[in-house]
FIZA-672515 format. One record per residue: x, y, z of N, C-alpha, C in turn; residue in one letter; chain. Coordinates in nm, 2 decimals, decimal comma, padded with zeros to 4 digits. Example, Ala and Ser with C-alpha at 12.3 -4.5 7.8 and 13.67 -1.06 7.14 Angstrom:
residues 2
01,32; -00,57; 00,78; 01,23; -00,45; 00,78; 01,32; -00,33; 00,78; a; A .
01,28; -00,22; 00,71; 01,37; -00,11; 00,71; 01,29; 00,00; 00,79; s; A .
end
This chain:
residues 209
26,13; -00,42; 03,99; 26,07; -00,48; 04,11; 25,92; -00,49; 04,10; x; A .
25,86; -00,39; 04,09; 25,71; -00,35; 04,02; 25,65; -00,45; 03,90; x; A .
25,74; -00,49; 03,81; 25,68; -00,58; 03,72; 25,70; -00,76; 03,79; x; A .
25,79; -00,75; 03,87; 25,85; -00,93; 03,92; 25,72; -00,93; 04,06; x; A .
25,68; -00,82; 04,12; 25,56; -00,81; 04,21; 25,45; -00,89; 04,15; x; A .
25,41; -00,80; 04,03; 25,28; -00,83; 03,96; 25,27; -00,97; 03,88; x; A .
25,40; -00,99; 03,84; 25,42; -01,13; 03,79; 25,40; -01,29; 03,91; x; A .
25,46; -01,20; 04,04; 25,39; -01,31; 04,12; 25,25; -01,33; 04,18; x; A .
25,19; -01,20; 04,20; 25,02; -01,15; 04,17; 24,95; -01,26; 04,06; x; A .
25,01; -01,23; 03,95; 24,94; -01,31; 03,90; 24,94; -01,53; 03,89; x; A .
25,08; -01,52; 03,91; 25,11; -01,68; 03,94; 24,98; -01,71; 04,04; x; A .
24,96; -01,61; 04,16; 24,91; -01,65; 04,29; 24,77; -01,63; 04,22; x; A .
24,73; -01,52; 04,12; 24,58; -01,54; 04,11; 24,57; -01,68; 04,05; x; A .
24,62; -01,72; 03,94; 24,59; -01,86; 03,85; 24,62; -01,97; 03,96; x; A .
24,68; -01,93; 04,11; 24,65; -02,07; 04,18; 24,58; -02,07; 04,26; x; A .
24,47; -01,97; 04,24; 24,38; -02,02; 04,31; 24,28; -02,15; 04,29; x; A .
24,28; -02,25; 04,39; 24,22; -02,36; 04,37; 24,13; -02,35; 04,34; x; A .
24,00; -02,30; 04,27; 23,88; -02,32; 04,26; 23,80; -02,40; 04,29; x; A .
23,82; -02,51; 04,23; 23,78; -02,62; 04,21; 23,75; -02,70; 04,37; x; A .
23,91; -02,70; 04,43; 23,94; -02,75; 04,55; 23,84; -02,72; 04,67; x; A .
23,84; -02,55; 04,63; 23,81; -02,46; 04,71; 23,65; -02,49; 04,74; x; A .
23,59; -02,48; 04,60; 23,44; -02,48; 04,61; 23,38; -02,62; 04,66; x; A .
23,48; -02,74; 04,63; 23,44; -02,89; 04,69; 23,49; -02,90; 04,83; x; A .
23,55; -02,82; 04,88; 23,58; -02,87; 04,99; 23,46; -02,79; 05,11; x; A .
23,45; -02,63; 05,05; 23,37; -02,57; 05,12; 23,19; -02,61; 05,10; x; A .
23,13; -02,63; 04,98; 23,01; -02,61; 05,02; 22,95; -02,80; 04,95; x; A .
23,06; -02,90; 04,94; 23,01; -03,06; 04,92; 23,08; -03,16; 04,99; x; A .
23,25; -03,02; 05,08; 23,26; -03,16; 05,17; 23,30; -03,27; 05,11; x; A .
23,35; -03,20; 04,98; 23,49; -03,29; 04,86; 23,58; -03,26; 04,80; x; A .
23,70; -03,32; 04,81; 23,86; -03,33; 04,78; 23,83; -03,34; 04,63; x; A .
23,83; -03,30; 04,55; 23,83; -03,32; 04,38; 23,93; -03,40; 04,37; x; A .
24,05; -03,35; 04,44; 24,18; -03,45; 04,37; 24,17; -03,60; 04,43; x; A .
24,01; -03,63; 04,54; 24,04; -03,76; 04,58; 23,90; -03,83; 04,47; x; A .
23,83; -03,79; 04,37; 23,78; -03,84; 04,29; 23,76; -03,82; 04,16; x; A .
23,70; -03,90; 04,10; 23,65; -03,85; 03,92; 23,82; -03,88; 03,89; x; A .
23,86; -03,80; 03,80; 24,00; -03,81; 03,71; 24,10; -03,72; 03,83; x; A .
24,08; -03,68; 03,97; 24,16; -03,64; 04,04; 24,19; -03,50; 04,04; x; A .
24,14; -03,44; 03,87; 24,20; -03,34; 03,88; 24,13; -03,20; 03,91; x; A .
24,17; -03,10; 03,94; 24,10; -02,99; 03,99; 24,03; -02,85; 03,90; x; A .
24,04; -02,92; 03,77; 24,00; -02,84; 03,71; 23,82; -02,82; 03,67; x; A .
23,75; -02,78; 03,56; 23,64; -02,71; 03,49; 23,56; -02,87; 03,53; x; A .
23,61; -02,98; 03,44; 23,55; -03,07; 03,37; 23,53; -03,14; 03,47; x; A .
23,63; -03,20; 03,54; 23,61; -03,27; 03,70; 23,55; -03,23; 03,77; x; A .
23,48; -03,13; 03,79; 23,43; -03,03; 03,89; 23,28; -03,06; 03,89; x; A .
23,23; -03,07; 03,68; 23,10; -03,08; 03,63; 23,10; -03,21; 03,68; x; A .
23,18; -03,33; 03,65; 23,16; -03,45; 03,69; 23,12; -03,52; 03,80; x; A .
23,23; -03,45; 03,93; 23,16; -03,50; 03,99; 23,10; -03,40; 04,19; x; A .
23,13; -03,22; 04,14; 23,04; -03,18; 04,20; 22,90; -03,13; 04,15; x; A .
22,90; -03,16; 03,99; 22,74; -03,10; 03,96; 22,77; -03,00; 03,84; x; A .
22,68; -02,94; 03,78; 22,68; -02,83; 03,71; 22,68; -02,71; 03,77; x; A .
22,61; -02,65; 03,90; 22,61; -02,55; 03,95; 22,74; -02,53; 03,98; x; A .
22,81; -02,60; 04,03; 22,96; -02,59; 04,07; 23,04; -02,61; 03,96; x; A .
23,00; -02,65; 03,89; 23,14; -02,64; 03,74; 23,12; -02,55; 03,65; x; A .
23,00; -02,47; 03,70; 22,99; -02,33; 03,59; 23,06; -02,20; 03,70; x; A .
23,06; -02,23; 03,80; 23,11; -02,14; 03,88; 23,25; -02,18; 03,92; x; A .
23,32; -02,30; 03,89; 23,41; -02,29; 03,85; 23,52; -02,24; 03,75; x; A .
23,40; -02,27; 03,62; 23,48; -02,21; 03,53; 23,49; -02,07; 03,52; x; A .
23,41; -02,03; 03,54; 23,38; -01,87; 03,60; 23,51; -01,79; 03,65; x; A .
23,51; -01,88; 03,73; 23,62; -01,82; 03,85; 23,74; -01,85; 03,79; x; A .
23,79; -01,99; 03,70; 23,96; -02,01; 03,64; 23,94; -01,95; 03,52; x; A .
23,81; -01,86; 03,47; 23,85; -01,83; 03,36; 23,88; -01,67; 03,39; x; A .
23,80; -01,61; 03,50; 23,85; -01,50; 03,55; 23,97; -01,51; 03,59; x; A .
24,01; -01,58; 03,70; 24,15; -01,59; 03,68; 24,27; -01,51; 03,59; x; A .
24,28; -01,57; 03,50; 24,36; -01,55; 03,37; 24,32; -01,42; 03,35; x; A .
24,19; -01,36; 03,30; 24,16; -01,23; 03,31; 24,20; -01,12; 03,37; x; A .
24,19; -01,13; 03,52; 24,27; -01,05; 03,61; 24,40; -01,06; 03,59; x; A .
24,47; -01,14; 03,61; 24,63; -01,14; 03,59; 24,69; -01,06; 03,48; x; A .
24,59; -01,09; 03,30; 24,67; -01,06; 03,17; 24,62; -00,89; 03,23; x; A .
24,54; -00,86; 03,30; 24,48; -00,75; 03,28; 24,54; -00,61; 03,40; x; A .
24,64; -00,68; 03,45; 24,74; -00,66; 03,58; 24,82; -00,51; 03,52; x; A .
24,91; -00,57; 03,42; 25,01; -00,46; 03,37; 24,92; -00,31; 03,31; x; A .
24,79; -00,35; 03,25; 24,72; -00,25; 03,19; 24,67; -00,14; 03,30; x; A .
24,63; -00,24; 03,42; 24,58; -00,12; 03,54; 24,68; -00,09; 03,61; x; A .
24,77; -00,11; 03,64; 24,92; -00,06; 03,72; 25,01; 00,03; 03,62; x; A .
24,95; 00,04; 03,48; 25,06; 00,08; 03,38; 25,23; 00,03; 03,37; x; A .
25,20; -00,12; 03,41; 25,33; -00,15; 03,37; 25,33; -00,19; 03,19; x; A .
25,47; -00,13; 03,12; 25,49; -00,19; 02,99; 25,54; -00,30; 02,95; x; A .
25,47; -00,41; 02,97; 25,48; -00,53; 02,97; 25,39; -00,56; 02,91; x; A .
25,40; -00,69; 02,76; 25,34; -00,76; 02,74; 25,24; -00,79; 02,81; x; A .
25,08; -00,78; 02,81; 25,03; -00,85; 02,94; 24,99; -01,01; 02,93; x; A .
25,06; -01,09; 02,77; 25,03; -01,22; 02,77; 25,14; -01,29; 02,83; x; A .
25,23; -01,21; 02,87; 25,35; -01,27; 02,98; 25,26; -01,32; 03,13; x; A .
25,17; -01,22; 03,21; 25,16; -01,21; 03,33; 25,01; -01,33; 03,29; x; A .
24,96; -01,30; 03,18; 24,85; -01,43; 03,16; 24,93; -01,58; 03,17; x; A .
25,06; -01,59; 03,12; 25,10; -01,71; 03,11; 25,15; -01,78; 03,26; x; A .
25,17; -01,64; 03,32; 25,21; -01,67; 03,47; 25,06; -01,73; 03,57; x; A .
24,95; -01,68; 03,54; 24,83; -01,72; 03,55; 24,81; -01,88; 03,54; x; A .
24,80; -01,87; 03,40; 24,81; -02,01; 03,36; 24,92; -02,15; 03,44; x; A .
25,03; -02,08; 03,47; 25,13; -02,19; 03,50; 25,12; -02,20; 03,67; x; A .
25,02; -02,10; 03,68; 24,99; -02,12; 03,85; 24,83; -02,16; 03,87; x; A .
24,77; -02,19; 03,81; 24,66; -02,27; 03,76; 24,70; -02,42; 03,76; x; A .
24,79; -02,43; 03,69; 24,85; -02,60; 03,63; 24,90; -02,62; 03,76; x; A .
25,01; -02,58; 03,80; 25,09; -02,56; 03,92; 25,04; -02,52; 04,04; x; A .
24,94; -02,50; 04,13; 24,90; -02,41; 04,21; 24,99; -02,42; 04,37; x; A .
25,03; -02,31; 04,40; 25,11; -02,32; 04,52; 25,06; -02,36; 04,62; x; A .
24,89; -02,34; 04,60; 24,79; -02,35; 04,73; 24,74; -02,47; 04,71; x; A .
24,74; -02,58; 04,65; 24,73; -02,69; 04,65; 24,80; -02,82; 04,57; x; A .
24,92; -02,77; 04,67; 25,06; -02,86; 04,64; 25,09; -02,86; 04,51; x; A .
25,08; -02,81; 04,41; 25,16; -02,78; 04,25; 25,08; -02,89; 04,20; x; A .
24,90; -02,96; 04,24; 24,86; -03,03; 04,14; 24,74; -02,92; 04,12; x; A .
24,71; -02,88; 03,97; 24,62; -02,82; 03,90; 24,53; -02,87; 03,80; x; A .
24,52; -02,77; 03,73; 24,44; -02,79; 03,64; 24,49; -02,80; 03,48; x; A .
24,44; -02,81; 03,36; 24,46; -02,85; 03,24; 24,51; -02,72; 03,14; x; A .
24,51; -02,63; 03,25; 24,55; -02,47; 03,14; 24,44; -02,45; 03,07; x; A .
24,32; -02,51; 03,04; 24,23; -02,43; 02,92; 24,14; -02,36; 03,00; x; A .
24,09; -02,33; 03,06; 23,98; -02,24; 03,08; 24,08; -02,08; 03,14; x; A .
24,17; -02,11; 03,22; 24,24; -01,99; 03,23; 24,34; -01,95; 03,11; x; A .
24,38; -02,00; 03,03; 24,39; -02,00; 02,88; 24,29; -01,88; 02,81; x; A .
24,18; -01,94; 02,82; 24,03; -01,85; 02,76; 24,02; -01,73; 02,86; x; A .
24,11; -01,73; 02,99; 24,05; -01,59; 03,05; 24,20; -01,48; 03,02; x; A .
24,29; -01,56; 02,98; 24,42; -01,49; 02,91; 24,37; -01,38; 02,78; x; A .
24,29; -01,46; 02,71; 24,23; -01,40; 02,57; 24,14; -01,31; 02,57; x; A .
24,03; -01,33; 02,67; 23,95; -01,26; 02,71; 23,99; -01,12; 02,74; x; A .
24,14; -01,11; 02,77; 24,14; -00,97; 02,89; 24,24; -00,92; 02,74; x; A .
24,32; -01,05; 02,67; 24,37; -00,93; 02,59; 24,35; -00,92; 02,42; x; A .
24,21; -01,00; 02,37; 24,16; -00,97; 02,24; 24,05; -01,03; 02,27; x; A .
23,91; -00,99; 02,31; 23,76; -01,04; 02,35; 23,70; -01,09; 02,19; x; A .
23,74; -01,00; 02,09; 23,69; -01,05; 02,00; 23,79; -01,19; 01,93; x; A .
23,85; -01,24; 01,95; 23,96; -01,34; 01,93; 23,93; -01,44; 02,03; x; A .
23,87; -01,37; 02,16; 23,81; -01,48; 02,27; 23,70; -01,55; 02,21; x; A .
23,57; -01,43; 02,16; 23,45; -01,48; 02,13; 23,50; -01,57; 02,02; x; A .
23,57; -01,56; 01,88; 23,59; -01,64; 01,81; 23,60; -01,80; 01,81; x; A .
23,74; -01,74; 01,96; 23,80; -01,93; 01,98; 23,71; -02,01; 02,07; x; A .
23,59; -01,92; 02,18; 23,52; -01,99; 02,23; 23,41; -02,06; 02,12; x; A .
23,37; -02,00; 02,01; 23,27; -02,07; 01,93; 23,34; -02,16; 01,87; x; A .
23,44; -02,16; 01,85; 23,57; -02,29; 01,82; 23,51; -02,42; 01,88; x; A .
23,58; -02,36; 02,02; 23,55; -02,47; 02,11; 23,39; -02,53; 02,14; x; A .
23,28; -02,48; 02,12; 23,16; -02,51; 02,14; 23,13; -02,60; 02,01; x; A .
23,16; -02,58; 01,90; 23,14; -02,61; 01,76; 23,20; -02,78; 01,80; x; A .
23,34; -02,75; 01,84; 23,43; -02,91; 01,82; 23,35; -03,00; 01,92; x; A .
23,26; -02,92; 02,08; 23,25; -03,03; 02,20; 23,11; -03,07; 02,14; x; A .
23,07; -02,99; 02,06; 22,92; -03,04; 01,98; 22,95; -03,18; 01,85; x; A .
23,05; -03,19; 01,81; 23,11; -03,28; 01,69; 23,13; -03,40; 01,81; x; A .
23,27; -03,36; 01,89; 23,31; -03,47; 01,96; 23,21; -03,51; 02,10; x; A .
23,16; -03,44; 02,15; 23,10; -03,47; 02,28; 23,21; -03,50; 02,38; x; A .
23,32; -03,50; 02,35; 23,45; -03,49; 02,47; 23,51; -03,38; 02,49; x; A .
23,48; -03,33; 02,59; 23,54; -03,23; 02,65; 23,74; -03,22; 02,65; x; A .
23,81; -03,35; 02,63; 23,91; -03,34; 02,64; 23,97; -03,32; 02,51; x; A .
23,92; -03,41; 02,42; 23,89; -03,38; 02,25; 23,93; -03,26; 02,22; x; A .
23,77; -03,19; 02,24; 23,75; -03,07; 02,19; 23,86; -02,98; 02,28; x; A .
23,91; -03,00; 02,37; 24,06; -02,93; 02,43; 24,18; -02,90; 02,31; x; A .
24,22; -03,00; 02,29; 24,32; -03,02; 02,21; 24,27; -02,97; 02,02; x; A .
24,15; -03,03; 02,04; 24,18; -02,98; 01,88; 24,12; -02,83; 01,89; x; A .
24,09; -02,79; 01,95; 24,10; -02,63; 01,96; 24,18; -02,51; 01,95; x; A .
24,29; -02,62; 02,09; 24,41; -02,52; 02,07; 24,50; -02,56; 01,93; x; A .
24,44; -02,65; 01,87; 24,57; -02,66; 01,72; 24,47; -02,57; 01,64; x; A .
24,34; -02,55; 01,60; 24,27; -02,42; 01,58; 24,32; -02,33; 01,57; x; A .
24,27; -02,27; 01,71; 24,30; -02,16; 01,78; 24,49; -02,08; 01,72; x; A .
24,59; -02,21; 01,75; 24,66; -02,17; 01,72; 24,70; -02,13; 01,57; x; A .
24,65; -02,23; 01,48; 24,68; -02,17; 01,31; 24,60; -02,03; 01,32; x; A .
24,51; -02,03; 01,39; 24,45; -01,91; 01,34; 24,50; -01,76; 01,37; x; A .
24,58; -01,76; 01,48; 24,65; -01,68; 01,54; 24,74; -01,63; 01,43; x; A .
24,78; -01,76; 01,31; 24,87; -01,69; 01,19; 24,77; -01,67; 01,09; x; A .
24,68; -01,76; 01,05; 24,59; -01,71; 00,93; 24,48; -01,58; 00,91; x; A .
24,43; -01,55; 01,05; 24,35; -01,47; 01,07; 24,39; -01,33; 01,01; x; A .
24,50; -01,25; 01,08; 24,60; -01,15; 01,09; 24,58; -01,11; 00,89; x; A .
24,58; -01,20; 00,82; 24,55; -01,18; 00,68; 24,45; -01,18; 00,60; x; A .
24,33; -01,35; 00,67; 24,25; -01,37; 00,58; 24,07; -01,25; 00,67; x; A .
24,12; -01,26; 00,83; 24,02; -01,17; 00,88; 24,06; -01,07; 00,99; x; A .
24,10; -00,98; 00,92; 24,18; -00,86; 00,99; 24,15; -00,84; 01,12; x; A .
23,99; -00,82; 01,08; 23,92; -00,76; 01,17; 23,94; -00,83; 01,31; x; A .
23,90; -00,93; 01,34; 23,92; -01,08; 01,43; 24,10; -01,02; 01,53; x; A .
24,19; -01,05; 01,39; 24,31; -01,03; 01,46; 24,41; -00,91; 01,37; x; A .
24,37; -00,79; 01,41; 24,42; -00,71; 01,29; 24,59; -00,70; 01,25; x; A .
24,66; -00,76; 01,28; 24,82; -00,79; 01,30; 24,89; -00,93; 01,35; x; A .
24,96; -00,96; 01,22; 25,01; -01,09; 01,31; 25,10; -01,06; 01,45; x; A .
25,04; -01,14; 01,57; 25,10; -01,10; 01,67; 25,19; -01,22; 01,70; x; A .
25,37; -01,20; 01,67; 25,43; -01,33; 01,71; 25,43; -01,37; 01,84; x; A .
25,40; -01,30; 01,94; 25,43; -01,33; 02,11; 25,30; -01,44; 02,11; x; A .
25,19; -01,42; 02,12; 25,07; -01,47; 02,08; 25,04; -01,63; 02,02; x; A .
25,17; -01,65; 01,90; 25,10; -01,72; 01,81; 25,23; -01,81; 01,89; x; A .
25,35; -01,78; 01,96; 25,43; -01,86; 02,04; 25,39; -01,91; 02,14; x; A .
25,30; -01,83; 02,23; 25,23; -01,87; 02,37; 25,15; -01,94; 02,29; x; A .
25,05; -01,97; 02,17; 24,98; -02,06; 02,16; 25,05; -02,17; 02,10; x; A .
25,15; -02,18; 02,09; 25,24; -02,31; 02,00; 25,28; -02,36; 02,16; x; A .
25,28; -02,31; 02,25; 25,36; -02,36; 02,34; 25,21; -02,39; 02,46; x; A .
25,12; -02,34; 02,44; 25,00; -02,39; 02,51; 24,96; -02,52; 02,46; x; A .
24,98; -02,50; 02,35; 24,87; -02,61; 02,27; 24,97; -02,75; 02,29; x; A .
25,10; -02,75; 02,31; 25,21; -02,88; 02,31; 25,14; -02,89; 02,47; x; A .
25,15; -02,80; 02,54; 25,14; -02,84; 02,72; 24,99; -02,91; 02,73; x; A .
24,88; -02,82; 02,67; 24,75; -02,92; 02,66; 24,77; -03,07; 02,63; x; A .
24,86; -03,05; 02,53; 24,86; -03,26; 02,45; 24,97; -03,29; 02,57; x; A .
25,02; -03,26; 02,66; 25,12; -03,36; 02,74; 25,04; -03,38; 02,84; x; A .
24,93; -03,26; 02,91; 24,87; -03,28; 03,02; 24,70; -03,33; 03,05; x; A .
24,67; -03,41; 02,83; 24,59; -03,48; 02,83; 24,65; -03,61; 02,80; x; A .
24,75; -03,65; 02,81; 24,81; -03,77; 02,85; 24,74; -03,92; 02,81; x; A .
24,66; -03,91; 02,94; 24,59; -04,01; 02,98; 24,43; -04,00; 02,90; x; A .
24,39; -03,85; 02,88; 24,30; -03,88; 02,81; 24,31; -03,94; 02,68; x; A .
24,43; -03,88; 02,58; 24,45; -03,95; 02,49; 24,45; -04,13; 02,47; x; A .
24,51; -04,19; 02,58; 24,51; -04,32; 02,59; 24,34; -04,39; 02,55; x; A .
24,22; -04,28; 02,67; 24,15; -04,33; 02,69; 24,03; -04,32; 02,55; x; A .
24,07; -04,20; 02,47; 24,01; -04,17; 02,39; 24,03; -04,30; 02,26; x; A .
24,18; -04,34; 02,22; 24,22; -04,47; 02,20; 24,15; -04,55; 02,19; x; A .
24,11; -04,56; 02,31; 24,04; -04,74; 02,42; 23,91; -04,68; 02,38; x; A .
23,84; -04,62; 02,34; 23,72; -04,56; 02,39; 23,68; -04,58; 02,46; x; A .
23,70; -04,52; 02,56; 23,68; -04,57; 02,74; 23,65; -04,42; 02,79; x; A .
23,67; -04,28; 02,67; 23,65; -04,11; 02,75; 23,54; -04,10; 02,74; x; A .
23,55; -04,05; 02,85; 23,42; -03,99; 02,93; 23,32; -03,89; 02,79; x; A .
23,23; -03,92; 02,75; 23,12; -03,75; 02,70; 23,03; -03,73; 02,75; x; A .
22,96; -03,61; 02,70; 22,92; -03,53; 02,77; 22,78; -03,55; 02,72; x; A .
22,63; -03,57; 02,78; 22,53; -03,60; 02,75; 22,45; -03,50; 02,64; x; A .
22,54; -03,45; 02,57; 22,49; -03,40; 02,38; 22,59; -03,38; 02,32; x; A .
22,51; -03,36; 02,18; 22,60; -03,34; 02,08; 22,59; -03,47; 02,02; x; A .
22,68; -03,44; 01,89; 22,67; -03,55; 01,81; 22,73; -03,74; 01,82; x; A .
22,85; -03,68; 01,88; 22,94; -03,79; 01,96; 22,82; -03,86; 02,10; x; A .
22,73; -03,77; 02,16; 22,69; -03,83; 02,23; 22,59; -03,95; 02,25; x; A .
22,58; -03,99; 02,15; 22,46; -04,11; 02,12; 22,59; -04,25; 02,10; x; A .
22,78; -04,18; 02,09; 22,82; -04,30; 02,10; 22,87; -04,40; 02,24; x; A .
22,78; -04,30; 02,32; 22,85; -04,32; 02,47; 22,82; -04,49; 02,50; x; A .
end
């Protein structure tokens, strides 16, 4: 009963709207009624600002953090990348704003954070390195988590240290993150196609805007 509690603890922390939350209270905007609709990190930068999409991300990446970090303070023996994934799927899903969410990656990065920081700091310089190549935030999403995910098996051998054990739960929650990322950039893919996606004003991609 104690572990199915904390499992829904954490669904409910990953749904917290942030996004929703922070545009409706202090700009008096619906996220999901503009930009790409959606309520996550990147929509947030677009079209409430930077101040509000760093404090967004803040908050969905804590998210994930709190939740994976649930079983460790309650001493339940539970995996705690189970209760992070519950995070995540109530992020994407959020109960508090009708089951439309967000894209799983930044509460993704606060899953990592709570349960290998140095595997966090790694895959965040991942990600910083790819949005500097691509200047697309949706881009650098996806090819991260295909990154992120080999490395989850290569590391364990070639940099101990990083990930001192191959962890199979781990490298399955990221085979199974990284498919949901490419289904729930969908439409970015289309747009990336068309070149018609959105970048971000640096980096090297950004002189092709």
């Amino acid at each position: 009963m104690k572990i199915l509690v904390l499992l829904i603890i954490a669904y409910l922390l990953g749904s917290i709207p942030s996004g929703v939350w922070i545009g409706k209270t202090f700009f008096k905007k619906d996220l999901r009624q503009f930009g790409s609709g959606n309520t996550g990190t990147t929509n947030t930068f677009r079209v409430l600002g930077k101040k509000a999409g760093v404090v967004v991300l803040l908050m969905d990446i804590l998210k994930g953090t709190l939740a994976t970090s649930l079983p460790i303070i309650f001493g339940v023996p539970v995996n705690p990348l189970v209760f992070g994934v519950a995070a995540v799927l109530g992020h994407t899903f959020p109960v508090f704003a009708n089951f439309k969410g967000g894209k799983a990656v930044a509460t993704s990065a606060g899953m990592l954070l709570a349960y290998n920081p140095t595997f966090f700091v790694y895959s965040a310089l991942i990600f910083v390195l790819m949005l500097y190549i691509t200047s697309m935030v949706s881009l650098t999403s996806m090819i991260s988590a295909v990154l992120i995910t080999l490395s989850t098996i290569i590391l364990p051998f070639a940099i101990p240290a990083i990930l001192p054990h191959f962890d199979w739960l781990l490298t399955l929650i990221a085979i199974a993150l990284t498919t949901f990322i490419f289904i729930r950039h969908k439409e970015n893919i289309t747009r990336i196609k068309d070149g018609t996606e959105s970048r971000v004003p640096f980096g090297l991609g950004s002189s092709k805007k």
